[in-house]
N, CA, C and O atoms as a Maestro MAE file, in Angstrom:
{
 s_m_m2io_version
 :::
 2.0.0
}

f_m_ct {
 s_m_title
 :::
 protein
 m_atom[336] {
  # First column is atom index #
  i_m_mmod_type
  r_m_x_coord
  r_m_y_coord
  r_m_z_coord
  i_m_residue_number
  s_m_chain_name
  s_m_pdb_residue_name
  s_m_pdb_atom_name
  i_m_atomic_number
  :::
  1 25 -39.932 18.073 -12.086 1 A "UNK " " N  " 7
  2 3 -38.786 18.374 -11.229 1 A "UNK " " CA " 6
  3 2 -38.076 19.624 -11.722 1 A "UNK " " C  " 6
  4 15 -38.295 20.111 -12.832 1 A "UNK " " O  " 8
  5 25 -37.225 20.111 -10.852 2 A "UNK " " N  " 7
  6 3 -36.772 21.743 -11.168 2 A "UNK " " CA " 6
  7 2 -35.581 20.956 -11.868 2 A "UNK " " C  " 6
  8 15 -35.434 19.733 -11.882 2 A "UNK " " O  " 8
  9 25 -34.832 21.836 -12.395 3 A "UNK " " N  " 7
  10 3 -33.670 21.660 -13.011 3 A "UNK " " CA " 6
  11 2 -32.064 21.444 -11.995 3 A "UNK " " C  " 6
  12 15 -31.029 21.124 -12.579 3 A "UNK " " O  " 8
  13 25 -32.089 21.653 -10.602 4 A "UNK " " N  " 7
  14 3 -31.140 21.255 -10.006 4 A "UNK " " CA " 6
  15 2 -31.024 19.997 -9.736 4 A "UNK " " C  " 6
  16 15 -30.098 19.203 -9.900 4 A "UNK " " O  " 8
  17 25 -32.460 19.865 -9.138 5 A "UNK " " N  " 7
  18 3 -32.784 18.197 -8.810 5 A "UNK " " CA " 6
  19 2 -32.423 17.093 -10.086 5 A "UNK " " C  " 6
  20 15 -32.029 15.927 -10.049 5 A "UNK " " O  " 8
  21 25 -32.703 17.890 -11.074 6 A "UNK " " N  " 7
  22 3 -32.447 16.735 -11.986 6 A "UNK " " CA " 6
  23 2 -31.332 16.632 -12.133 6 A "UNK " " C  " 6
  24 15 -30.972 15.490 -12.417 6 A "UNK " " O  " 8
  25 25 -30.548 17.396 -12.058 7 A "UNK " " N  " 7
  26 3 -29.105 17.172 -12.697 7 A "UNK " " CA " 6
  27 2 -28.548 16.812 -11.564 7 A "UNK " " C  " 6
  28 15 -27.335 16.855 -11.773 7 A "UNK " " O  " 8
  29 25 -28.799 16.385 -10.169 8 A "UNK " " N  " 7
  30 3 -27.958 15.433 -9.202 8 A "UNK " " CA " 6
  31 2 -28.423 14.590 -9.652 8 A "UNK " " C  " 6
  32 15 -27.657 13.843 -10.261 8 A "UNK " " O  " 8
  33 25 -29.561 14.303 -9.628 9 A "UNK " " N  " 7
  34 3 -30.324 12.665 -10.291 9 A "UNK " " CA " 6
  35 2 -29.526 12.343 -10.888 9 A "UNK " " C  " 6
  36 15 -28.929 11.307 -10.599 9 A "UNK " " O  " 8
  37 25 -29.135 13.207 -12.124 10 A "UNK " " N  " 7
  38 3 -28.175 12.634 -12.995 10 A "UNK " " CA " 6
  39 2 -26.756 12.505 -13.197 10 A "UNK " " C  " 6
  40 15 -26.297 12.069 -14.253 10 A "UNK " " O  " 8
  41 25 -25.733 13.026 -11.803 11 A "UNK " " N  " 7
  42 3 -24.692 13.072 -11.694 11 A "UNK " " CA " 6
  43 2 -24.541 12.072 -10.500 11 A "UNK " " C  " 6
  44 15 -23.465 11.497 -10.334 11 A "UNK " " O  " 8
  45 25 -25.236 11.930 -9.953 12 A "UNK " " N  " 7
  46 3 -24.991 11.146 -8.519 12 A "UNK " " CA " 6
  47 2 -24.183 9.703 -8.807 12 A "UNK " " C  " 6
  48 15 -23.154 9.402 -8.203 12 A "UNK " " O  " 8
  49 25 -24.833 8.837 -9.855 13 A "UNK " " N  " 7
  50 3 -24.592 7.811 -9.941 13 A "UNK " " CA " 6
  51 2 -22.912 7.768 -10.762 13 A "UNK " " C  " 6
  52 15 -21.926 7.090 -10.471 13 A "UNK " " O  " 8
  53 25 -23.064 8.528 -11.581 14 A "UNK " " N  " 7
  54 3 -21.647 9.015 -11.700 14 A "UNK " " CA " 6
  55 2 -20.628 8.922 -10.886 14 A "UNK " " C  " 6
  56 15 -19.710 8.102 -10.864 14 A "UNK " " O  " 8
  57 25 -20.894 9.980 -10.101 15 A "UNK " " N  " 7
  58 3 -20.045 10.016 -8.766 15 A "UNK " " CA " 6
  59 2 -19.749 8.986 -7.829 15 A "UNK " " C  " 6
  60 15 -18.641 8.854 -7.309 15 A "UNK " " O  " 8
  61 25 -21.195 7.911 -7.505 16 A "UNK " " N  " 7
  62 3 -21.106 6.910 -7.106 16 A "UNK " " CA " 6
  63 2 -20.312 5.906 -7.560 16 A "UNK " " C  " 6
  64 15 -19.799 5.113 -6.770 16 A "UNK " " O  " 8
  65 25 -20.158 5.844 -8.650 17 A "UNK " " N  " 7
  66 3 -19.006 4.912 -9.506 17 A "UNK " " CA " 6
  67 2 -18.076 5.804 -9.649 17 A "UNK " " C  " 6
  68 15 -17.597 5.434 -10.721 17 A "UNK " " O  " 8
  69 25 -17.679 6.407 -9.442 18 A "UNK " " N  " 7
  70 3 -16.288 6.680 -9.538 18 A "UNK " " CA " 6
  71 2 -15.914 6.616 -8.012 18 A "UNK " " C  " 6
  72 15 -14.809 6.072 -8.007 18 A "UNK " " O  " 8
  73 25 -16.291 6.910 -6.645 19 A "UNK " " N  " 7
  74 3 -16.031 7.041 -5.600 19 A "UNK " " CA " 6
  75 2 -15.585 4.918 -5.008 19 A "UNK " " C  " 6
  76 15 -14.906 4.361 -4.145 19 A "UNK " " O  " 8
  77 25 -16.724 4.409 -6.432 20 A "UNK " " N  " 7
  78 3 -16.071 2.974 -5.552 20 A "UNK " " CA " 6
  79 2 -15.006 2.566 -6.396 20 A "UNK " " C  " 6
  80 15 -14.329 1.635 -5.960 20 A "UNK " " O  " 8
  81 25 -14.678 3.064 -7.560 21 A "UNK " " N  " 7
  82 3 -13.698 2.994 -8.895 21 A "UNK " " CA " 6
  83 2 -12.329 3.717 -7.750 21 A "UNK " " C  " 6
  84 15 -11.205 3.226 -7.645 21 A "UNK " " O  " 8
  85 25 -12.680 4.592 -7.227 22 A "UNK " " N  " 7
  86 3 -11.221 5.228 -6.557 22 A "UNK " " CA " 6
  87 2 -10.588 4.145 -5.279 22 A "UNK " " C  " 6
  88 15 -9.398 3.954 -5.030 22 A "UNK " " O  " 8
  89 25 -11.850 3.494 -4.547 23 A "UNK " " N  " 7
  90 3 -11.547 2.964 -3.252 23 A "UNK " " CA " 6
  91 2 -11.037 1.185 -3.762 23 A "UNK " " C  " 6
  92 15 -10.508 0.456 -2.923 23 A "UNK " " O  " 8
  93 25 -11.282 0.722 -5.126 24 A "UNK " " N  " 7
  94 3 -11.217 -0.240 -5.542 24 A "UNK " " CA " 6
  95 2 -9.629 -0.378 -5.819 24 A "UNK " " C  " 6
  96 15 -8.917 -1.344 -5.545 24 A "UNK " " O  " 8
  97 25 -9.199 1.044 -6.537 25 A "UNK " " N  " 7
  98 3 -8.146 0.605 -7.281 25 A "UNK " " CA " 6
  99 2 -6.742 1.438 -5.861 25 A "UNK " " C  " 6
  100 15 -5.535 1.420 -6.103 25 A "UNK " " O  " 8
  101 25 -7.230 1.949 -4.760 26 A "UNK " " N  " 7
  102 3 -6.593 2.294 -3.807 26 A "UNK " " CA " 6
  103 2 -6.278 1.132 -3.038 26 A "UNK " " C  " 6
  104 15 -5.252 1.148 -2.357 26 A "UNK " " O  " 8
  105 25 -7.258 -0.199 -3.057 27 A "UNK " " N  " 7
  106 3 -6.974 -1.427 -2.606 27 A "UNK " " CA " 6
  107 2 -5.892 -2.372 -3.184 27 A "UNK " " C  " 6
  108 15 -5.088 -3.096 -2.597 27 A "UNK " " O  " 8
  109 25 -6.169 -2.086 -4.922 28 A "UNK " " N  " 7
  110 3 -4.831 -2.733 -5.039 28 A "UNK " " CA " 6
  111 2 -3.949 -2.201 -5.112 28 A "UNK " " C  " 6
  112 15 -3.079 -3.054 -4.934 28 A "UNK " " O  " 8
  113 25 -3.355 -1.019 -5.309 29 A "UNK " " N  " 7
  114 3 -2.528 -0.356 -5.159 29 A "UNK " " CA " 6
  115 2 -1.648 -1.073 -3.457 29 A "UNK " " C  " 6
  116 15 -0.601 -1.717 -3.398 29 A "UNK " " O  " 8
  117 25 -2.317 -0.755 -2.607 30 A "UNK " " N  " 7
  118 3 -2.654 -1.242 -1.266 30 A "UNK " " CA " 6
  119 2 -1.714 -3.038 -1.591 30 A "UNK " " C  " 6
  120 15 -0.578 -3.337 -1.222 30 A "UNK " " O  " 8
  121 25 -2.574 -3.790 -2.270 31 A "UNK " " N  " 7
  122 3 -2.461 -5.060 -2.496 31 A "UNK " " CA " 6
  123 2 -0.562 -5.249 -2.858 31 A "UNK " " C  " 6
  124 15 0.313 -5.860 -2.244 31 A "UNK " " O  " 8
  125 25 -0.531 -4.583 -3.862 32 A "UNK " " N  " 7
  126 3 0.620 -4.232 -5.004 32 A "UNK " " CA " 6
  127 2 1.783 -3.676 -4.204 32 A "UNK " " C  " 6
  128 15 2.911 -3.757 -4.690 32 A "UNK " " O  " 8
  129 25 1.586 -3.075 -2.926 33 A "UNK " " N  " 7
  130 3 2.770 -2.586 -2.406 33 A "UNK " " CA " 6
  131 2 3.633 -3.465 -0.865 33 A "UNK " " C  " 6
  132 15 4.689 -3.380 -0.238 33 A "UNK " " O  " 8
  133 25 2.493 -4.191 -0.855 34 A "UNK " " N  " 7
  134 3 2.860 -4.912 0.355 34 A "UNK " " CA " 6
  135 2 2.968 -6.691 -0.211 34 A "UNK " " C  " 6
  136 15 2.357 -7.217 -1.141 34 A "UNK " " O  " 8
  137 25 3.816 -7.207 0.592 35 A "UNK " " N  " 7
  138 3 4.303 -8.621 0.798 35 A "UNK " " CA " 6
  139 2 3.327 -9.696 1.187 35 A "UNK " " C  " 6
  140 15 3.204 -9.993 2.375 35 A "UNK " " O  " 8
  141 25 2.558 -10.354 0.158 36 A "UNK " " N  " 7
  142 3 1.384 -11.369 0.897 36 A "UNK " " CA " 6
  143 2 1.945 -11.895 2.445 36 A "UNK " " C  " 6
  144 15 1.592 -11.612 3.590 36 A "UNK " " O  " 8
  145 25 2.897 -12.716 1.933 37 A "UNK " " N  " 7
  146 3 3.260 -13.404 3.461 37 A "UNK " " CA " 6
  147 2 3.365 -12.714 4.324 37 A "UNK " " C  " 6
  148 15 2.636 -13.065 5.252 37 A "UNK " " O  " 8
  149 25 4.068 -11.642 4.573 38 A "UNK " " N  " 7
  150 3 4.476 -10.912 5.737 38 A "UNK " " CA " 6
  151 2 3.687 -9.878 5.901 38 A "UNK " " C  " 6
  152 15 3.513 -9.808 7.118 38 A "UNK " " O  " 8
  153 25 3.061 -8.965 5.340 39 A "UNK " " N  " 7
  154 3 2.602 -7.733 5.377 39 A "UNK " " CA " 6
  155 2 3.199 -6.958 5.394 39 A "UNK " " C  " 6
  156 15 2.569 -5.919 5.592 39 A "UNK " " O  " 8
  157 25 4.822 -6.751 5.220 40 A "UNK " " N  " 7
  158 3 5.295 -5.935 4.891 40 A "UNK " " CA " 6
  159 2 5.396 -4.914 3.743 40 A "UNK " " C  " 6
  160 15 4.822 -5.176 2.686 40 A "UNK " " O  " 8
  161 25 5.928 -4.033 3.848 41 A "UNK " " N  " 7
  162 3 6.047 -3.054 2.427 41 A "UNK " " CA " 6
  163 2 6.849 -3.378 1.752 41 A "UNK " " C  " 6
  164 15 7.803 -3.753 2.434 41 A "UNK " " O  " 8
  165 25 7.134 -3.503 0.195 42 A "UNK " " N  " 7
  166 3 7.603 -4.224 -0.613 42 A "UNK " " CA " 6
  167 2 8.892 -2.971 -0.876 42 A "UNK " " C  " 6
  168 15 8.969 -2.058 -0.053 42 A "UNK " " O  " 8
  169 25 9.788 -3.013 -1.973 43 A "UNK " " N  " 7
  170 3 10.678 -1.841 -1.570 43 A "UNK " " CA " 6
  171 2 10.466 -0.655 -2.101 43 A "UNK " " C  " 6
  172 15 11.068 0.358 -1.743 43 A "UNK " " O  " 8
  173 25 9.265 -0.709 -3.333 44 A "UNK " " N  " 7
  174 3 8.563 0.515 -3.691 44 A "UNK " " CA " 6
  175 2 7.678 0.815 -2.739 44 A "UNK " " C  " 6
  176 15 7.266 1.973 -2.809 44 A "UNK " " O  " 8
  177 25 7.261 0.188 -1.903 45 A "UNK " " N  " 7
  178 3 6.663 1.171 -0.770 45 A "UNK " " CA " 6
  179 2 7.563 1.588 0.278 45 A "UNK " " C  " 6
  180 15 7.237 2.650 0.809 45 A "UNK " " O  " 8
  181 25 8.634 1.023 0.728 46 A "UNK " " N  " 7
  182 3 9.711 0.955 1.557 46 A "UNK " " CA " 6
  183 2 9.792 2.765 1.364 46 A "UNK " " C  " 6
  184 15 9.440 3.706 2.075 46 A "UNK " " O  " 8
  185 25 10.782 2.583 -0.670 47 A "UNK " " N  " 7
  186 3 11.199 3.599 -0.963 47 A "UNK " " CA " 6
  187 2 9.848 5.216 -0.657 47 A "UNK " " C  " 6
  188 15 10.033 6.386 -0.325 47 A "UNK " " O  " 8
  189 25 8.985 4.658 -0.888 48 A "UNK " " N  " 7
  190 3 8.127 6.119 -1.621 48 A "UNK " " CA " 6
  191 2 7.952 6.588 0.231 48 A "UNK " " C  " 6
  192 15 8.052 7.737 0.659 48 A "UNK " " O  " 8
  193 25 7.725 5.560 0.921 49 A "UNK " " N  " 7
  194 3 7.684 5.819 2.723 49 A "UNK " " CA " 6
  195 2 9.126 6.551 2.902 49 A "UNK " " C  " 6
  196 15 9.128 7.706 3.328 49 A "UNK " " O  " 8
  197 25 10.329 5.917 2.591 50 A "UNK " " N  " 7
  198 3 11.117 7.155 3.076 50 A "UNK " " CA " 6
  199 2 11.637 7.938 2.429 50 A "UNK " " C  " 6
  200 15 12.497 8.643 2.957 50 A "UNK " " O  " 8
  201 25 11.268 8.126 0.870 51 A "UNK " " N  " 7
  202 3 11.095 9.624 0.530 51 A "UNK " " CA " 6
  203 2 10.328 10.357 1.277 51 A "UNK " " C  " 6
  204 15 10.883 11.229 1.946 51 A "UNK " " O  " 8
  205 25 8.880 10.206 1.363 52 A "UNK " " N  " 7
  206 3 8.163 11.057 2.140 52 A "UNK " " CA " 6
  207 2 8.908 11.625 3.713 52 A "UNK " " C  " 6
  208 15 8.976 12.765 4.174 52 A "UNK " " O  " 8
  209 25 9.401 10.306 4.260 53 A "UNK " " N  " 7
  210 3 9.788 10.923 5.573 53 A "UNK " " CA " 6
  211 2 11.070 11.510 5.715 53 A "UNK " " C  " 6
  212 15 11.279 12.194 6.718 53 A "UNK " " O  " 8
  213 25 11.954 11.352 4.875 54 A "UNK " " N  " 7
  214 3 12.963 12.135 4.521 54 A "UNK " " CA " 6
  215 2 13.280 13.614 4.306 54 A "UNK " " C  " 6
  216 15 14.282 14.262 4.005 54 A "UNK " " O  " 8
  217 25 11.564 13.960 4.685 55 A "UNK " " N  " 7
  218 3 11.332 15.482 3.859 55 A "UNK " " CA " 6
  219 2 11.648 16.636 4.991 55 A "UNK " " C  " 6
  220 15 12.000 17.815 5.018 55 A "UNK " " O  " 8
  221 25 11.194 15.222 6.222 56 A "UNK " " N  " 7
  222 3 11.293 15.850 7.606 56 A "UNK " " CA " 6
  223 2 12.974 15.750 7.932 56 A "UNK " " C  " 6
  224 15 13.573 14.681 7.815 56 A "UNK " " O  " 8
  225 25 13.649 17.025 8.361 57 A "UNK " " N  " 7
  226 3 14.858 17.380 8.890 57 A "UNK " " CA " 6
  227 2 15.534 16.279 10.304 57 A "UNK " " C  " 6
  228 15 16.687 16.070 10.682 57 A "UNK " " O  " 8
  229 25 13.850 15.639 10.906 58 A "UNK " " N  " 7
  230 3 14.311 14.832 11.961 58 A "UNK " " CA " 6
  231 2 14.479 13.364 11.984 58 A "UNK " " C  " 6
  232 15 14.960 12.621 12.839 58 A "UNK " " O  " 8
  233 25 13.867 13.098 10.619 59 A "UNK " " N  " 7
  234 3 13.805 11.531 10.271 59 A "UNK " " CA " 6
  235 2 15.214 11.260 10.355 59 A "UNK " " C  " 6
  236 15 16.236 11.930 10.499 59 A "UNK " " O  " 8
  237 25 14.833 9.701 10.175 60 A "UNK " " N  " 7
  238 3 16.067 8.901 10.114 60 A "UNK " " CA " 6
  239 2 15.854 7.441 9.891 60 A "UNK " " C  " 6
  240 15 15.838 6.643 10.828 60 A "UNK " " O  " 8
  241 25 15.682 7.076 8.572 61 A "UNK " " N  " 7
  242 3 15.612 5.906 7.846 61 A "UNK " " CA " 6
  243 2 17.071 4.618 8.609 61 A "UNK " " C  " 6
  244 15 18.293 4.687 8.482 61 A "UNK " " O  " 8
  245 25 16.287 3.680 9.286 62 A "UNK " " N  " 7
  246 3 17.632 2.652 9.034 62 A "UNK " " CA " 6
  247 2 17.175 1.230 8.416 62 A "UNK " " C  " 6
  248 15 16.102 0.675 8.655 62 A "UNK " " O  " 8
  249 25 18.142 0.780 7.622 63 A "UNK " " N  " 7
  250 3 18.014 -0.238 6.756 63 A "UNK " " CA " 6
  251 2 18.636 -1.246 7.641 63 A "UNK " " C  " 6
  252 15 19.525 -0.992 8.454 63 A "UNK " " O  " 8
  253 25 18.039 -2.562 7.399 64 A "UNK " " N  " 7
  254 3 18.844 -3.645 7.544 64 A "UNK " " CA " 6
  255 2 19.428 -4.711 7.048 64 A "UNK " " C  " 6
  256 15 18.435 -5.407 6.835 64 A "UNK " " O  " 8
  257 25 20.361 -5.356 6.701 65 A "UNK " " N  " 7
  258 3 20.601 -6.336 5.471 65 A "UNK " " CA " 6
  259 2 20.967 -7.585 6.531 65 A "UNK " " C  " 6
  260 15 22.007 -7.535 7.187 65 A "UNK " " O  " 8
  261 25 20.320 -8.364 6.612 66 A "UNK " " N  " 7
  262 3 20.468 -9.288 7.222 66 A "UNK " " CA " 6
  263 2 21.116 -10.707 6.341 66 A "UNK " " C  " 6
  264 15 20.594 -11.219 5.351 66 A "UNK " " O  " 8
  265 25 22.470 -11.173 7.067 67 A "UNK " " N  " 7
  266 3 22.739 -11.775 6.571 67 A "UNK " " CA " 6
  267 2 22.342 -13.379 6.676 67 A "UNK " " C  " 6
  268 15 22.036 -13.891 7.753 67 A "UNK " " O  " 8
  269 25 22.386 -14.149 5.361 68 A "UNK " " N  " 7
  270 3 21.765 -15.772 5.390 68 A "UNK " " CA " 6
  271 2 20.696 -15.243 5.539 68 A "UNK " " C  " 6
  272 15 19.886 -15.940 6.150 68 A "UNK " " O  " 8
  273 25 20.349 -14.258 5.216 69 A "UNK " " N  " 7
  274 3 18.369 -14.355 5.615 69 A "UNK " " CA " 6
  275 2 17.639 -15.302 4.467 69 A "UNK " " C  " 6
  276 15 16.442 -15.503 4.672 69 A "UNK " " O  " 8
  277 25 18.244 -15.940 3.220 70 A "UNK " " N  " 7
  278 3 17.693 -16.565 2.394 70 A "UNK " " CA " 6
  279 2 17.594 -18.146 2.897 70 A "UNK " " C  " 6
  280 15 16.680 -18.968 2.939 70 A "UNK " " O  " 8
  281 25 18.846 -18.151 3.215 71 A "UNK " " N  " 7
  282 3 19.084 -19.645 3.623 71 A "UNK " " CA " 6
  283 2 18.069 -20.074 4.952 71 A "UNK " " C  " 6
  284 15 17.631 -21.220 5.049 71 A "UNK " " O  " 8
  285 25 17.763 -19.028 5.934 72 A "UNK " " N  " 7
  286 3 16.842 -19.174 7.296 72 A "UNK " " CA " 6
  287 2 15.771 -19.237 6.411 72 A "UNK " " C  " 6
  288 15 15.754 -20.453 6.219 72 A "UNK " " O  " 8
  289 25 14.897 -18.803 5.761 73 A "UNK " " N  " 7
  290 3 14.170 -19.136 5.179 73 A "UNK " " CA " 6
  291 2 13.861 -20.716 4.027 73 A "UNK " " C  " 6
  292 15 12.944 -21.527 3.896 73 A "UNK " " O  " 8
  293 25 14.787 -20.562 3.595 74 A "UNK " " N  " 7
  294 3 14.713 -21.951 3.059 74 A "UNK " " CA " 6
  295 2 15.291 -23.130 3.566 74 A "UNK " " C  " 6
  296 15 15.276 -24.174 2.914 74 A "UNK " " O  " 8
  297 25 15.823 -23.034 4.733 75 A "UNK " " N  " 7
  298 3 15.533 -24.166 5.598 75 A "UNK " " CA " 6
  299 2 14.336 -24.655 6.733 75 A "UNK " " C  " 6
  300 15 13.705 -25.683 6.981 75 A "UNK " " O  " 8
  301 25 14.426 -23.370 7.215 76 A "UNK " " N  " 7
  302 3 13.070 -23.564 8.067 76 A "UNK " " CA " 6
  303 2 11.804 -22.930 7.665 76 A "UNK " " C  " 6
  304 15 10.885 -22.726 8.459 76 A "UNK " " O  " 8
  305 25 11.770 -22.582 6.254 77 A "UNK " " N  " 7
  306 3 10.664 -22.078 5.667 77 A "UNK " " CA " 6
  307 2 10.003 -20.426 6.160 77 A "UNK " " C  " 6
  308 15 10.010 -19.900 7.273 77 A "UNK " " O  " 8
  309 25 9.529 -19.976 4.996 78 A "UNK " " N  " 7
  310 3 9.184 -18.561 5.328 78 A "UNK " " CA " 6
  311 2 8.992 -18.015 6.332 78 A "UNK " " C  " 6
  312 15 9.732 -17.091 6.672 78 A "UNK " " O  " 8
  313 25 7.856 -18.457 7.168 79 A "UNK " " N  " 7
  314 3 7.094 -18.366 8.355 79 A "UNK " " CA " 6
  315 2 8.357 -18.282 9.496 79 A "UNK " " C  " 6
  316 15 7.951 -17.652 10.473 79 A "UNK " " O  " 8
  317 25 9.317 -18.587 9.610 80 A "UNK " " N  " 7
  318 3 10.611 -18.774 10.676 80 A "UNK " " CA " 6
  319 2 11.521 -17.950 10.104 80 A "UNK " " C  " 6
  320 15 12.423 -17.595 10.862 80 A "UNK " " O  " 8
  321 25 11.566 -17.410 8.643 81 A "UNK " " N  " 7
  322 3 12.103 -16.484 8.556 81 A "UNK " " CA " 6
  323 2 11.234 -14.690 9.081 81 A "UNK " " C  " 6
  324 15 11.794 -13.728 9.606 81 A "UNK " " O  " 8
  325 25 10.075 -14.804 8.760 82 A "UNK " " N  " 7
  326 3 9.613 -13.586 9.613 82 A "UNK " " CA " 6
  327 2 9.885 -12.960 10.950 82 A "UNK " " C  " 6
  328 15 10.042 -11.770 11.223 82 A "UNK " " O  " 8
  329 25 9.910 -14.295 11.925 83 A "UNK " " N  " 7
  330 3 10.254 -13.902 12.884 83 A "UNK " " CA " 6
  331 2 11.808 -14.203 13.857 83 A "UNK " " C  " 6
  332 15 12.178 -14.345 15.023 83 A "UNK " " O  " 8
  333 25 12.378 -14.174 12.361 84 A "UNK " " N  " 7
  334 3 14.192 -13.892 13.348 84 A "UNK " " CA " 6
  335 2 14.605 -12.499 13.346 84 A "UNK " " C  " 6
  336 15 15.658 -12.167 13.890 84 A "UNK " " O  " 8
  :::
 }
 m_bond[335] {
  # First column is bond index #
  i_m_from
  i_m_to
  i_m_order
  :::
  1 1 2 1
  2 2 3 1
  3 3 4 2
  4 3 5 1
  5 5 6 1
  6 6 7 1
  7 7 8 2
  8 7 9 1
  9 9 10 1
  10 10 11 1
  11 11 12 2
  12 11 13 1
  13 13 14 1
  14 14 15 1
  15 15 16 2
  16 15 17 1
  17 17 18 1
  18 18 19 1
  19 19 20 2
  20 19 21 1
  21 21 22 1
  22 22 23 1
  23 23 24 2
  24 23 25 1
  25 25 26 1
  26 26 27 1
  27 27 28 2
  28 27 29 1
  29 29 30 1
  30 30 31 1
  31 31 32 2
  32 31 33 1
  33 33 34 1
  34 34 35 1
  35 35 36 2
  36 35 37 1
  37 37 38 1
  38 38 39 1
  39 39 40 2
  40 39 41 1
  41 41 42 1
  42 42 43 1
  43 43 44 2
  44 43 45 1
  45 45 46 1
  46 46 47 1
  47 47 48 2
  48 47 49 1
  49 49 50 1
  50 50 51 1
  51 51 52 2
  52 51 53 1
  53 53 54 1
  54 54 55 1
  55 55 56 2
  56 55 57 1
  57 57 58 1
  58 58 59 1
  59 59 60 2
  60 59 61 1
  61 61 62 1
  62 62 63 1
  63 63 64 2
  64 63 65 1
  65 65 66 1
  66 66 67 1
  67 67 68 2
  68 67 69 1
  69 69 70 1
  70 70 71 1
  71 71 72 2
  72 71 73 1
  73 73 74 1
  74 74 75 1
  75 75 76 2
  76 75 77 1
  77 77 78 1
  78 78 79 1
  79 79 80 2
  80 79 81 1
  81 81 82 1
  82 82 83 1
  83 83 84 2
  84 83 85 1
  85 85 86 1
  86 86 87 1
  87 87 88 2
  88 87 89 1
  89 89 90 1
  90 90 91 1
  91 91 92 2
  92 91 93 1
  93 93 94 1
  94 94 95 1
  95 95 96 2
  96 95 97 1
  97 97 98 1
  98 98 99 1
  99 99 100 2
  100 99 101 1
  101 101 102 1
  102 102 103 1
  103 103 104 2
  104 103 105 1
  105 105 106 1
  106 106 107 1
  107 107 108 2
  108 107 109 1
  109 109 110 1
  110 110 111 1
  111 111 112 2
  112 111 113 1
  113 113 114 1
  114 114 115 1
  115 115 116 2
  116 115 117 1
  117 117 118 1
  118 118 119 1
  119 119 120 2
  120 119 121 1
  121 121 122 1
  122 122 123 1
  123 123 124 2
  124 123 125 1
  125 125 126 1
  126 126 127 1
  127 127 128 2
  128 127 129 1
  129 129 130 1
  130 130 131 1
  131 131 132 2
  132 131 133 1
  133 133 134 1
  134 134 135 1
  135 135 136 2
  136 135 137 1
  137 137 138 1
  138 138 139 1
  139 139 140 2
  140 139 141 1
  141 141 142 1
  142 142 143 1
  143 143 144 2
  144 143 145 1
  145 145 146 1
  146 146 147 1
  147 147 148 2
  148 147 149 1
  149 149 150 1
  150 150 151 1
  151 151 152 2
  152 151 153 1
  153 153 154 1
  154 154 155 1
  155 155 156 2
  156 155 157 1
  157 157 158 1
  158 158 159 1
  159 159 160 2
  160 159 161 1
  161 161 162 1
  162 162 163 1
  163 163 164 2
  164 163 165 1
  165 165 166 1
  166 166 167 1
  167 167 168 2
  168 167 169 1
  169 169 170 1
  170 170 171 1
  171 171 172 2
  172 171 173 1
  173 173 174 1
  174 174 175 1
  175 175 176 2
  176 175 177 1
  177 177 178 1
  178 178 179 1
  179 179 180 2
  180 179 181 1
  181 181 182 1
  182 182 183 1
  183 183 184 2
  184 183 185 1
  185 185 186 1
  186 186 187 1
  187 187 188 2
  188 187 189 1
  189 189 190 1
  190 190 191 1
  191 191 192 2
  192 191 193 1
  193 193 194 1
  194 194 195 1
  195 195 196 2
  196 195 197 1
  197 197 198 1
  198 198 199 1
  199 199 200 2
  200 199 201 1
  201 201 202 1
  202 202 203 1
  203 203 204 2
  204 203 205 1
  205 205 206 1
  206 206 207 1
  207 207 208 2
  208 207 209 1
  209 209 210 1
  210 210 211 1
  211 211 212 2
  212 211 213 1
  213 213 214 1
  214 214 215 1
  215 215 216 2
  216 215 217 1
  217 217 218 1
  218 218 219 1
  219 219 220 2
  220 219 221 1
  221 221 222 1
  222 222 223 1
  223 223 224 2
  224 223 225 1
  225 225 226 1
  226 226 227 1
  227 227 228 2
  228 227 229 1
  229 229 230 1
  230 230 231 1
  231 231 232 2
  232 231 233 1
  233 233 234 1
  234 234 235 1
  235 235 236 2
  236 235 237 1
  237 237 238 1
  238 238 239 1
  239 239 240 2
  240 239 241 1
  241 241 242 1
  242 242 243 1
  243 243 244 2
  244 243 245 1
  245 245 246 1
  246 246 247 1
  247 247 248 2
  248 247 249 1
  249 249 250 1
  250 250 251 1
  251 251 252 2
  252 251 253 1
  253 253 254 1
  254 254 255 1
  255 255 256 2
  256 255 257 1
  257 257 258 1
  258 258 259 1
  259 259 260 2
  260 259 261 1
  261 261 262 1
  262 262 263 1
  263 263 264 2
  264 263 265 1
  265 265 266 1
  266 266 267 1
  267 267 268 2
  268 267 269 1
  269 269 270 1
  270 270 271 1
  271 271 272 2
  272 271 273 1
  273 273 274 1
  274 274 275 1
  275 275 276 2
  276 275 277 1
  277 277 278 1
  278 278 279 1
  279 279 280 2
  280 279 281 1
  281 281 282 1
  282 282 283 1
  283 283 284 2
  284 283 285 1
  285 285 286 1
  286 286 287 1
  287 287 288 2
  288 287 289 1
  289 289 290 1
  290 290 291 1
  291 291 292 2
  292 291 293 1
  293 293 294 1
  294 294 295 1
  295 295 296 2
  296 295 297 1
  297 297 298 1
  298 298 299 1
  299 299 300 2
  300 299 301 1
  301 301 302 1
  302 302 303 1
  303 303 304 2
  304 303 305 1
  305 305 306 1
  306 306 307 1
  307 307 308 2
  308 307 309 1
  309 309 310 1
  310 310 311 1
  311 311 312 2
  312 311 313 1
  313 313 314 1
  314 314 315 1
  315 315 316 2
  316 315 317 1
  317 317 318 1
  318 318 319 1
  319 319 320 2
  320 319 321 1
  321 321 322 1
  322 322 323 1
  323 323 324 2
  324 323 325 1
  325 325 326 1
  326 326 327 1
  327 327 328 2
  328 327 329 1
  329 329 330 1
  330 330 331 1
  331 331 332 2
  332 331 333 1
  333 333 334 1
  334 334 335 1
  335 335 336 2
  :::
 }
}
């Protein structure tokens, strides 16, 4: 074999592990920022989402603090708190 060929031979698999090493740890990352139950974004993703969109002059972040939202939940359980 010529000398180019060999040296993909020998970088490929490399690359191959690192390309599923990147998509692996982008999943939990992924995993790590969002809310099992709900699928929501947790508030480090909340936050790093509206830094980013903040960058834009037209955004406009609104928060909500809902009140007793603990107690709707722990009376009628998580699932009934998602959707008030």
């Amino acid at each position: 074999m010529n000398t180019p060929a060999t040296l993909l031979l020998a970088v490929l698999p490399l690359v191959a592990g690192w390309v599923v090493h990147v998509r692996w740890l982008r999943r939990c990352l992924n995993t790590a920022r969002r809310d099992p139950l709900t699928g929501l974004v947790t508030r480090d993703g909340f936050t790093r989402r509206a830094n980013a969109l903040l960058k834009d002059p037209r955004a406009v972040v609104v928060l909500a603090d809902v009140d007793k939202f603990k107690q709707i939940n722990d009376h009628f359980g998580h699932t009934a708190g998602v959707y008030c």
